[in-house]
Structure formats: structure tokens, C-alpha cells
N, C-alpha and C positions, 0 to 999 in steps of 0.2 A: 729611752730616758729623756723626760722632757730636758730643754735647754736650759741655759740662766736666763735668759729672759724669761722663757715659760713660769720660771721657778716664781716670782716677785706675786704670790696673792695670798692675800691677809689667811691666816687664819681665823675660825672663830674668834679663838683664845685671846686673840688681839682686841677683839670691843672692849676689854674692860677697862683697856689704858684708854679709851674716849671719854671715860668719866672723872680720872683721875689729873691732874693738873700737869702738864709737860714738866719734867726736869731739864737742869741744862745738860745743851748739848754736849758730846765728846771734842775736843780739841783736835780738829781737822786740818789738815795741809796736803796741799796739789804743790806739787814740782811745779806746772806749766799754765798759760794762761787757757789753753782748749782743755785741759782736764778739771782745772779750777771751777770752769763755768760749769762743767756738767756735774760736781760735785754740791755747785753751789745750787744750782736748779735741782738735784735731791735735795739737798738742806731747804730749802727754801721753808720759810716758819717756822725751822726752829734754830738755825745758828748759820754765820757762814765762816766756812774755810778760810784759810791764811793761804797766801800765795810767796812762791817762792823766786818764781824768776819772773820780774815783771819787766812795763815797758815793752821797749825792743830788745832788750837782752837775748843773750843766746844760749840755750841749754849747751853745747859747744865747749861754751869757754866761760861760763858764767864761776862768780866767786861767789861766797856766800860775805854777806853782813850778818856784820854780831846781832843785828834785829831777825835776820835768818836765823839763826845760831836758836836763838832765845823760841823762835816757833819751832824748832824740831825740838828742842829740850821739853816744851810744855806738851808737846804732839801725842795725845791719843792714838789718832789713825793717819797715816800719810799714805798718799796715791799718787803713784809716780808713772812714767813708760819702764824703765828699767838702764841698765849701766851703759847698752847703746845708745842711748840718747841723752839722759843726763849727767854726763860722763864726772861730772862733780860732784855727784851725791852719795855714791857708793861710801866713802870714806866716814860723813858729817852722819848718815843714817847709822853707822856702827856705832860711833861715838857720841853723838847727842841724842838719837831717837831712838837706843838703846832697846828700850820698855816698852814703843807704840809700837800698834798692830803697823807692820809695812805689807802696801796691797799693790803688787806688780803688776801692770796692766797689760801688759805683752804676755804676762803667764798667763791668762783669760781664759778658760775652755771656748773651745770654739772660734777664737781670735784667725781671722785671713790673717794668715805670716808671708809677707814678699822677697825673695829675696832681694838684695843690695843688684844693683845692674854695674855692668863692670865700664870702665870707661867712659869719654865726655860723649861718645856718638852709640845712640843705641840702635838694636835689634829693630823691627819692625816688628809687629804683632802678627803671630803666624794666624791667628782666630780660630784655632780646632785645642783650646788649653782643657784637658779636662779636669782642674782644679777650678775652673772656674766657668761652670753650662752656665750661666744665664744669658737670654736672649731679650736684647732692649728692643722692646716694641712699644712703650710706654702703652700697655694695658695690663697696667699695674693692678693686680687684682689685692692688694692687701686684704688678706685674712685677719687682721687684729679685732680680738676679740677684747684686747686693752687690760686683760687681769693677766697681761702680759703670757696667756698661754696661744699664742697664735704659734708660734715653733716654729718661725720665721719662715712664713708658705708664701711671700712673696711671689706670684709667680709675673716678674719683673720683664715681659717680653717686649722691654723698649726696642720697637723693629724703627729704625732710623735708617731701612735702608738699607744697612751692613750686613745681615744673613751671616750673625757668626757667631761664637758661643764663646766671644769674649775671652779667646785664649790671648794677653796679650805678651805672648814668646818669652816670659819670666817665669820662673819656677816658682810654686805658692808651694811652699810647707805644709803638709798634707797633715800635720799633730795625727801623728797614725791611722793614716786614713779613716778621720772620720768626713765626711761627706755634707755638702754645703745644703743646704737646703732652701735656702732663702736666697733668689734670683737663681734658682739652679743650683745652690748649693745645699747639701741634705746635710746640715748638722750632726753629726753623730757621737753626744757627747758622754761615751761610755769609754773613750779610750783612753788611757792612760797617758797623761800630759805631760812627757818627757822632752821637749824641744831645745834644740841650741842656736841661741837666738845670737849668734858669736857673729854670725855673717847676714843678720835677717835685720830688712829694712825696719827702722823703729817708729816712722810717722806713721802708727797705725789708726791715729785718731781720724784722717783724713778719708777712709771708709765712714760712709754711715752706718756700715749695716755691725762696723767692729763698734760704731758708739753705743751705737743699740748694746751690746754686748757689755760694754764697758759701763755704761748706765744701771745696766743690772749688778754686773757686781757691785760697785757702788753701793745700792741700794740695799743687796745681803749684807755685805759688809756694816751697814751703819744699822739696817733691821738688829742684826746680830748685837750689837755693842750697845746698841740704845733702845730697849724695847717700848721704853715709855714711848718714844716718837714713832714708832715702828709703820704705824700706819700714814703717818704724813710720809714716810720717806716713801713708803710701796706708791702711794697712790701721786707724788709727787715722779714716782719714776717710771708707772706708769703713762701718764701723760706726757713725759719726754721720749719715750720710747714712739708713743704715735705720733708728736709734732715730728720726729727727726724721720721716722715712715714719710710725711709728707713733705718735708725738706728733700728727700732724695728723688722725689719725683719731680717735684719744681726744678732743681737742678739739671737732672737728665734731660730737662724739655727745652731749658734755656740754653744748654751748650746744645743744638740741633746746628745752630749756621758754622759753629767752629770747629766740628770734626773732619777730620783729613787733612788740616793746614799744617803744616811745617813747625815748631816752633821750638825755641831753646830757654832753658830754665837756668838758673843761677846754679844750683845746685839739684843732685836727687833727691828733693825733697816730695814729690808729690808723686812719685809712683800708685800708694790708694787710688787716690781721686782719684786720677787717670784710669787704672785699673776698676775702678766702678763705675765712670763715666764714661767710657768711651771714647777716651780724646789721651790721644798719646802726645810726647814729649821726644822730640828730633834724638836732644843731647842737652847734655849742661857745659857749661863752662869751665868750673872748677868740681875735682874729684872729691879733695877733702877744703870745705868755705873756709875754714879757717887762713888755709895755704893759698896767696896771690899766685893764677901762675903767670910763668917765666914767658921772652919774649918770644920765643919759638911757638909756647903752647896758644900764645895769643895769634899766633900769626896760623897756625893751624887752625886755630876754633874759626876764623874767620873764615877762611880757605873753605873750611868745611858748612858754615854757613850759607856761602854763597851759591857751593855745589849745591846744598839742600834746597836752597828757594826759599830760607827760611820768612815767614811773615813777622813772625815777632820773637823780640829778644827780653826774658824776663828779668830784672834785677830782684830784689827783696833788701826788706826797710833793716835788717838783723844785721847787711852787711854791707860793704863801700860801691856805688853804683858805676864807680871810674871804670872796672875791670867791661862791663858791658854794655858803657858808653865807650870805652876802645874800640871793642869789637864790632859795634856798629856803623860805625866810623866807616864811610867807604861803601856801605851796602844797602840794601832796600829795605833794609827788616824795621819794623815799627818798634817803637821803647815802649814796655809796661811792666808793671811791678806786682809781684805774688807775696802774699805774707802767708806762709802757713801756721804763725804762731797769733795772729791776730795784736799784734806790736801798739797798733795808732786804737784802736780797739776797749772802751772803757770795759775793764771788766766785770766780774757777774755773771747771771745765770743765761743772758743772750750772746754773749760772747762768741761764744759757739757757732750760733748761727747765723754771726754778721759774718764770722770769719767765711764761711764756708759759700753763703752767696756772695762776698765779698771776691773769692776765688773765683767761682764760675764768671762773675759779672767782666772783670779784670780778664778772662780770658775770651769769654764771648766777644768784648767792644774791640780787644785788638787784633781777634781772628776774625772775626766776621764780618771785616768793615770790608 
């Protein structure tokens, strides 16, 4: 059964809304600033999205405003991660958006689900995961055929040297074994999509190959409810499917001098990336960002920094920098900053992908120096 991405090509039936005059759009809402943009890049010509946590705010601990309030009352369709990650929406989406289509983004067919890592110091990547064959050699042969039926045949053998199939010692939720196909992963999306996403890491936007995924639904989704536009959104999502095919190869090339280094993150936020790029994450700081920790845990992270060798210590703009300019205090590790939410970041339909060279860039210049 082809994928969601395969799925996005016009039918016939579609040419006749090219002669007929666009209506307006459906009244669209993104929870976050990385799902807004890839919403907004579908939309793009005929309407755009409202946003709901902007800035540097944090899905975390975010409130809503009564101009919040008023976009979920008017909201046609809203596309969220789901209750792991925007832990303030579950309630507002009963109550105000009642009536709109709500589109889960973690429930995706075919979506890499990570789990959550346990603890501030992690596992090392054992490299034999078979959740996740692919071999970075960058002789990325992309197959897109761009009417989105390429079935994600990436065969992504970014060889960087490593000789490993990208097992990196965390458990990927198999959604019933179906089978990855793209970098080694065989998509298999005939299985029944029953997942419990209670303990499964929610920054699933930070894969490219899950935006790919989430681009397409997108694009059913708004095919589905707006036929009139039907073909700007397919051919609109088309062409984000293979800009973000080439985003993920730029990025595999650029993290080449920063793999193997040491390095500690504010939070688990970036297990994806990591997990697609090949550049793993020592430990974090803090278990849950919201909670500062205590003087002992500061005096352990440090401890355990020092043991590591760590080269860099990341903060993030969402939350107070003091915790891992303490921590640095005393050691060799360089200071840099990771935004996974694209905080400083004008939003819109690039968002997306300043975010995401934004990340490699930020990780390259303070590992690689």
C-alpha cells in the first residue's frame, strides 16, 4: 500500500477546479511555530494559518489568550503534535474547537516514534538498531518522482565513516511492525495504527523524513476539506516534500566535522535530529525544563561533564541560560544555543527550514571548532 506521501497526486477530476475561481480558505491553526510553517507552505496561495504558541513561548507551560481562545472557536482544521507535547491544549481543543477537524500529528501512519531516554546521561548508540537500517554514506540516491509517489526509496548511504545502521541504543516504536523504507526504513503502511504515545518522545518534527510524512497529511487533510484549492495544496506539498528531501542531505553533509564530539543539551529535545543525523547527545541537564534542578544535581551534571570531555554545553532561548552557564563554570565546554522551536525565527512557510539549518549550523560551529 503506497504511503501518505505516495498518496498526494491530483486526480483527473481535479482539473475542473483550475477553471473555477478559488474560494476561501478553511480556518486553519498550528499549535507550534515548526508545524505552522509547514502548514503555511501547503497553504501557500490560498490562505494562511493562525498560530498558536508564538515567540519563544513554550508548548510546556504555554497559556492560551483570549485572541487564542477566538482562533480555536473560528478553527476549521487544527494540527497539533498531540497531548505529549502541547500539554495545554487537550482541554481548549474540547471546549473551543469542538466542531473543527483536529489532525494529530504523532498519530501519522508511518511516523518514526522515539522513545523518551531515561535520565540526564545517556546510553551510547550500540549501531546494530534494527528500527532504523539506514547507512549514511551521503549517496543519497532520492527516487522522487515529486507526484509524491516515490515510497520513500531514499537509499540514504551517508557512509561518514561510521559502518553502522544507525541503531542509536533507543527503542523506535515499530506502529506494528511496519518497516521503514526510506534510509532503510521499508514503510509498511497497512498496519493498524494503534500506538501509545504516553512515554514516546513528541519532537517528532525534527526528522525530516517524519516532515515529509506530516506534509503529506497536511495536504490530505486540506485536499479533503477544500477541494476547490485542492490542487495548489497537492502541488504546493509536493514541492515541499522534495525541498525537505534536499534539506536533509545538506544537513547530513554539514554535521560531517561534528560527529563523535561530546556534547550536552538543555533538555531531550532533539533525539530526531540526532537520531537522523548521526550526531548523538552526551546528556541533558534537566529531566523535566520546566523544573530548575537542585544543588547536588548541578554539582553531578557538572561532575559528569567533566568526565565526558564534554566540548559543548547547549542552552535554548524557551528557557533561563543561568542553569548551563553554572554548569559551565569550572570546565572546558564551549557555550551554544539550540532552538528546536525556531523562537527568534520570523514565521511562515521558511521557518521550518531556518530552524533546522539553524540547528546543524549551531551544532557544527561549536563542535567542530
Amino acid at each position: 500500500m503506497p504511503n501518505r506521501a505516495a498518496r498526494l497526486i491530483v486526480p483527473a477530476t481535479l482539473a475542473i477546479f483550475a477553471a473555477s475561481p478559488a474560494l476561501a480558505a478553511p480556518n486553519v491553526v498550528a499549535s507550534i511555530k515548526p508545524i505552522h510553517s509547514l502548514v503555511a507552505a501547503v497553504m501557500d496561495g490560498v490562505g494562511e494559518p493562525g498560530l498558536l504558541v508564538q515567540g519563544a513561548a513554550s508548548p510546556h507551560s504555554f497559556s492560551l489568550r483570549p485572541s487564542d481562545a477566538a482562533k480555536l472557536e473560528a478553527a476549521n482544521i487544527v494540527f497539533w503534535i498531540g497531548a505529549d507535547l502541547e500539554t495545554f491544549l487537550p482541554g481548549p481543543l474540547a471546549s473551543l474547537a469542538g466542531d473543527a477537524q483536529v489532525v494529530e500529528l504523532m498519530d501519522v501512519e508511518g511516523m518514526t516514534i522515539l522513545d523518551m531516554r531515561e535520565g540526564g546521561l545517556f546510553e551510547p548508540h550500540s549501531h546494530d538498531h534494527g528500527d532504523h537500517d539506514h547507512d549514511h554514506d551521503h549517496d543519497h540516491d532520492h527516487d522522487h518522482d515529486h507526484d509524491h509517489d516515490h515510497d520513500h526509496d531514499h537509499d540514504h548511504d551517508h557512509d561518514h565513516g561510521h559502518d553502522h545502521d544507525d541503531d542509536h541504543g533507543h527503542e523506535a516504536h515499530d506502529h506494528d511492525d511496519h518497516g521503514h523504507d526510506e534510509h532503510g526504513h521499508s514503510h509498511d503502511h497497512e498496519h493498524d495504527h494503534h500506538h501509545d504515545h504516553d512515554h514516546g518522545d513528541a519532537h517528532i518534527w525534527l526528522d525530516t523524513q517524519n516532515a515529509r510524512l506530516m506534509v503529506a497529511a497536511i495536504a490530505d487533510t486540506l485536499m479533503a476539506a477544500d477541494p476547490e484549492n485542492a490542487e495548489t495544496y497537492n502541488e504546493n506539498g509536493q514541492a515541499l516534500v522534495a525541498r525537505l528531501s534536499e534539506l536533509e542531505d545538506e544537513i547530513a553533509e554539514s554535521l560531517d566535522g561534528a560527529r563523535g564530539r561530546p556534547f550536552f543539551v538543555f533538555h531531550d529535545a532533539y533525539h530526531y535530529f540526532e537520531n537522523r543525523f548521526d550526531i548523538e547527545a552526551t546528556g541533558t541537564f534537566t529531566v523535566n525544563p520546566e523544573v530548575a534542578p537542585g544543588a547536588a544535581r548541578l554539582t553531578e551534571i557538572r561532575e559528569r561533564v567533566q568526565a565526558e570531555e564534554a566540548v559543548c554545553l547547549f542552552a535554548e532561548p524557551q528557557f533561563s541560560p543561568a542553569v548551563v552557564e553554572t554548569i559551565a563554570d569550572g570546565t572546558d565546554a564551549r557555550l551554544g544555543v539550540l532552538d528546536p522551536l525556531g523562537a527568534d525565527i520570523e514565521d511562515g512557510p521558511e521557518l521550518y527550514f531556518t530552524l533546522m539549518r539553524n540547528l546543524a549550523q549551531s551544532l557544527s560551529d561549536c563542535l567542530g571548532q
